[in-house]
C-alpha positions as CSV (number, residue, x, y, z in Angstrom):
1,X,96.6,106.3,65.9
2,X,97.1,102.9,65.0
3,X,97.8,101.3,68.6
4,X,94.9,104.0,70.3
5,X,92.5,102.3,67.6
6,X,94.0,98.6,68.4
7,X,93.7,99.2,72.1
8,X,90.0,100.7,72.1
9,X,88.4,97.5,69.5
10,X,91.1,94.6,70.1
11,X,90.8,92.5,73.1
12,X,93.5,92.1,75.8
13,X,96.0,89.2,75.1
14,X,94.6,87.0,78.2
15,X,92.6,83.6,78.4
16,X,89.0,84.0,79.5
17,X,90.0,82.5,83.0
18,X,92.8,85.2,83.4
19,X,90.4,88.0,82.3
20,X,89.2,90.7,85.3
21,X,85.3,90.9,84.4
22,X,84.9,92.8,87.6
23,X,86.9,96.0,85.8
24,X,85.9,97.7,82.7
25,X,88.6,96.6,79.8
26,X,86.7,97.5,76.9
27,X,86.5,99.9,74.2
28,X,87.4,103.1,74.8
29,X,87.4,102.3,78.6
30,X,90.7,100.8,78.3
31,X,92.1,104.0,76.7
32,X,90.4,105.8,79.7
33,X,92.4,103.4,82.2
34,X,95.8,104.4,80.3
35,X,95.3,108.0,80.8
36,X,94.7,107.0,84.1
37,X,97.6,105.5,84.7
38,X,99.7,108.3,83.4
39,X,97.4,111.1,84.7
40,X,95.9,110.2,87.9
41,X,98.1,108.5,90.8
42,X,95.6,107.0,92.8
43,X,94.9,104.6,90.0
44,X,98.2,102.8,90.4
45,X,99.7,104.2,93.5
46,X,101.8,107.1,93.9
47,X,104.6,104.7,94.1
48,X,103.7,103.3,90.6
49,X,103.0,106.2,89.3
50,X,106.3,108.2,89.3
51,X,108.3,105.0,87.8
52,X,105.5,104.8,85.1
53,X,106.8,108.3,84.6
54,X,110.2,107.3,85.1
55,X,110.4,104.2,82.4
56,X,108.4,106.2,80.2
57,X,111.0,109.0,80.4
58,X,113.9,106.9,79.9
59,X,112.8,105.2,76.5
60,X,111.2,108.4,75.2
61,X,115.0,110.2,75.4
62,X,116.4,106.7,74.1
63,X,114.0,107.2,71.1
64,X,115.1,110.9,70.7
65,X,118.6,110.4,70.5
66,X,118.7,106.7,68.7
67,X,116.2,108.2,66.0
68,X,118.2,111.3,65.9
69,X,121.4,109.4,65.6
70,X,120.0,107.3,62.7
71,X,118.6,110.2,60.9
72,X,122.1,112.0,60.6
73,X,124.7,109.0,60.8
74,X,125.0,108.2,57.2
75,X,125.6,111.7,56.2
76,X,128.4,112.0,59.2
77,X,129.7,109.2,58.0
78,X,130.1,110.4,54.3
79,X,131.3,113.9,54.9
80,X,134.7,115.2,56.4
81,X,136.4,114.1,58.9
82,X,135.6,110.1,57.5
83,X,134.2,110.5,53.7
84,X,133.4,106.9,53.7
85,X,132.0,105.7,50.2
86,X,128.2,104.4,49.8
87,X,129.6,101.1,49.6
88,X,131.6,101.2,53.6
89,X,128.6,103.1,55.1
90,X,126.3,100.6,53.6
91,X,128.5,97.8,54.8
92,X,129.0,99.3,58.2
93,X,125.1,100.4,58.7
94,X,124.9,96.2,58.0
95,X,127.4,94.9,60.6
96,X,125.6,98.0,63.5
97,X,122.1,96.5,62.8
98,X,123.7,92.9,62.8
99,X,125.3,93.8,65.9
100,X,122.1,95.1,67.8
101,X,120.3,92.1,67.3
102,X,122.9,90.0,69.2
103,X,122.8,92.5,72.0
104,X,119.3,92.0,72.5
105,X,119.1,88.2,71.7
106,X,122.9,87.4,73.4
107,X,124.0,90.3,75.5
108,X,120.2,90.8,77.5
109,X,119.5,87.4,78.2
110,X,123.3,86.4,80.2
111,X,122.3,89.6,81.8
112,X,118.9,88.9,83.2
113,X,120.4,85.4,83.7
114,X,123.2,86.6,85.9
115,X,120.7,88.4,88.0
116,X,121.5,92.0,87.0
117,X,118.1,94.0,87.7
118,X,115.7,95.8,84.9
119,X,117.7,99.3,86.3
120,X,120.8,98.4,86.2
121,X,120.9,96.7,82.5
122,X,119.3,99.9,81.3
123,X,121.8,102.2,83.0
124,X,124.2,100.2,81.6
125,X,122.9,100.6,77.9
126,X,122.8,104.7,78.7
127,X,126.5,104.4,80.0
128,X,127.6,102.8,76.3
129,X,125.4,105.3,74.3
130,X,126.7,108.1,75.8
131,X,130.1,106.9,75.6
132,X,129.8,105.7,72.0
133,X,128.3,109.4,71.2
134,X,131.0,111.0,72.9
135,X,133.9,109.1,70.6
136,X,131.8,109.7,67.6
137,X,132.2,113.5,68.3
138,X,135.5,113.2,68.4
139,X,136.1,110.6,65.6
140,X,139.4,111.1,63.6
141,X,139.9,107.1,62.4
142,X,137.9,104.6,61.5
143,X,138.6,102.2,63.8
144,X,137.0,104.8,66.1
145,X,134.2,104.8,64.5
146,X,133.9,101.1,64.7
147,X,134.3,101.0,68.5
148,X,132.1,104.0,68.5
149,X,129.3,101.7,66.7
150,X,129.8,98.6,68.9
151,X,129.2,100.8,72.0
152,X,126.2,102.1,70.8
153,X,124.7,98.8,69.6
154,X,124.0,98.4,73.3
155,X,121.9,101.3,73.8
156,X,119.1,98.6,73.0
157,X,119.5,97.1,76.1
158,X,117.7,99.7,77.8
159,X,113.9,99.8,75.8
160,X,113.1,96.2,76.4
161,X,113.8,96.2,80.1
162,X,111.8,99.6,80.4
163,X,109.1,98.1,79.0
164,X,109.2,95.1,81.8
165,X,109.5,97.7,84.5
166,X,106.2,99.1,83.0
167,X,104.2,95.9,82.5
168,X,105.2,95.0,86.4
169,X,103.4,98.4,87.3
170,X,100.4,97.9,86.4
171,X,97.6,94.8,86.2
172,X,97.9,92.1,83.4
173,X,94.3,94.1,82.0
174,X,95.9,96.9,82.0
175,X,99.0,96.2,79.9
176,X,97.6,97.4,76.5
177,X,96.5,100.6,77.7
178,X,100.2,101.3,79.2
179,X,101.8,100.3,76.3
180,X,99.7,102.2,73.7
181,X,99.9,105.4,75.6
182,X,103.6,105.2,76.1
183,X,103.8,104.6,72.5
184,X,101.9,107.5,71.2
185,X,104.7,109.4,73.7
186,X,107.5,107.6,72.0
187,X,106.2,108.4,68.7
188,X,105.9,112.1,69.1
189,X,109.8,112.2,70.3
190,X,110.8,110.3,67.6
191,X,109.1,112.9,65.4
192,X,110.7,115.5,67.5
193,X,113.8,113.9,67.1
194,X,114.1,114.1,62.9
195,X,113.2,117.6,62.5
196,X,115.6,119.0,65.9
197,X,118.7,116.5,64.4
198,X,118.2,117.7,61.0
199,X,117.9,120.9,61.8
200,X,121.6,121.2,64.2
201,X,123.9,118.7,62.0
202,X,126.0,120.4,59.4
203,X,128.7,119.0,57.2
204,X,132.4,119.5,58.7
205,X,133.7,122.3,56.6
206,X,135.3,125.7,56.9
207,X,133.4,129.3,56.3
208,X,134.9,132.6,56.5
209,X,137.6,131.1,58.1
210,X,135.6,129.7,61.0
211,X,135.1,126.0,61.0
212,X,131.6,124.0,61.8
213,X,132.1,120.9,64.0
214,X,129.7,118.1,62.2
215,X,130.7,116.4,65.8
216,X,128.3,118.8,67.6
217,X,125.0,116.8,66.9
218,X,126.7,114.2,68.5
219,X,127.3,116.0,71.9
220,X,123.4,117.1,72.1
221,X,122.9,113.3,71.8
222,X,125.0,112.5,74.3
223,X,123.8,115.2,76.2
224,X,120.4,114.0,75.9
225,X,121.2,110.3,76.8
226,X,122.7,111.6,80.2
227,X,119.3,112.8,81.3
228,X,118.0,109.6,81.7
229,X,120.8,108.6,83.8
230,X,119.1,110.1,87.2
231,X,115.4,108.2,86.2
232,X,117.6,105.1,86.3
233,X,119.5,105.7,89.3
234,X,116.0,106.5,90.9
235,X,114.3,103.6,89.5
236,X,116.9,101.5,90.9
237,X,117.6,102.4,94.2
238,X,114.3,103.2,95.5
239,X,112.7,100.4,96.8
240,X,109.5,99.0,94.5
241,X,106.3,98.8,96.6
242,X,104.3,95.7,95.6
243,X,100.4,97.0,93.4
244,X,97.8,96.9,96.4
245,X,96.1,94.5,93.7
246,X,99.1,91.7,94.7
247,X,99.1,92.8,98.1
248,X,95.1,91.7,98.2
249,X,95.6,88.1,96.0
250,X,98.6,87.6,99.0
251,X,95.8,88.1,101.8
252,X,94.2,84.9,102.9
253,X,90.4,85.8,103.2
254,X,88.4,85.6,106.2
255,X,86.2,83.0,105.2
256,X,89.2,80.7,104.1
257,X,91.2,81.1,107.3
258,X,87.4,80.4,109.3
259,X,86.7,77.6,107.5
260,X,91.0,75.8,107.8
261,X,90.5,76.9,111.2
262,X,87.2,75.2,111.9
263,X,88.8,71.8,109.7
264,X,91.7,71.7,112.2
265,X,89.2,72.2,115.2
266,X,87.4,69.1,113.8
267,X,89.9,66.9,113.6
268,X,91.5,67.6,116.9
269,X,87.6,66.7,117.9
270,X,87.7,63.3,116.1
């Protein structure tokens, strides 16, 4: 509710010179344009369009599981098979949130620097969460569960290149109305996420002589996280097709090339 109210009374983060006048940005125009975008191809381009879609997918099912996997971890990690103390799972939830921060300010920028594309780095963060949900599963050690945790520090690779792969989508006048309505969809799988996680994790133990896997949370998360593996694949082998809006700033116009042409004519004169 928050970003819908910031996106229909805020103005667009752009200079007066970079500023489309021509187009209606305002008020609850801009939220118009967002649905737009989502809702009606022809506004971006049916090309645009489907990897709108497709971005949007991918972070919403990274926000399901990563919400879901924070929701449930600490009491994983304090039941059987682990039974850490308050003490190890508040040192360990320390050194996980430490390490996501240098995956995003380390491990993505040598990425983007070596030239890896927006795809790729985001199927490469899906990869390491699905792996690290797999081992957590299956965890018997704690050093499992440590490698488990590095892994699945770089699931944050993927949301901030999703995001770029939106922003290129769409014009610079159009960026808050993307971003809010993807948002609002991130926000209702997030609340998704804590009541379905909540709901299918129980403590390991043994009833009637039939025992309850805590791992099997886990596996729906991993599950889940392998879903957004064929909206990366997608996004990066098909071919993006420039915005028509680039296509028209690349196009020299007619009174430009008649008036170079008619300078050059003039000088061969002289």
């Amino acid at each position: 509710c928050i970003a819908i109210l910031y996106l229909l009374f805020m103005p667009e983060s752009l200079t007066w010179k970079e500023r489309d006048f021509s187009t209606n940005t305002k008020g609850f125009s801009k939220f118009i344009n967002g649905l737009k975008i989502f809702f009606y191809p022809k506004y971006t381009g049916f090309s645009n369009w489907w990897r709108v879609w497709a971005a949007t997918g991918v972070i919403c099912i990274g926000i399901f599981s990563a919400i879901g996997g924070v929701e449930i971890q600490n009491y994983f990690l304090y039941n059987r098979p682990l039974q850490w103390s308050y003490d190890h799972i508040g040192y360990y939830s320390a050194a996980w949130s430490g390490l996501m921060g240098l995956v995003l300010l380390i491990v993505l920028p040598v990425f983007v620097a070596i030239g890896l594309s927006n795809a790729f780095i985001g199927l490469i963060g899906s990869v390491c969460a699905i792996t690290a949900n797999v081992i957590i599963a299956n965890v018997k050690t704690n050093w499992e569960m440590y490698v488990a945790g590095a892994l699945q520090s770089m699931q944050q690779l993927g949301f901030p290149v999703m995001r770029t792969i939106l922003a290129s989508l769409v014009r610079p006048e159009d960026h808050g109305a993307i971003f809010t309505i993807s948002s609002s969809f991130q926000m209702v799988a997030s609340d998704i996420s804590t009541i379905v996680f909540n709901k299918i994790y129980k403590p390991e133990t043994v009833i009637s002589g039939h025992k309850i896997n805590a791992g099997i949370a886990f596996w729906v998360m991993a599950s889940t996280w392998a879903t957004s593996i064929p909206l990366l694949l997608l996004l990066l082998f098909c071919k993006q097709r420039k915005r028509s809006i680039d296509v028209e700033e690349e196009r020299p116009l007619l009174d430009d090339s008649i008036s170079s042409y008619g300078s050059k004519n003039n000088k061969t004169i002289q």
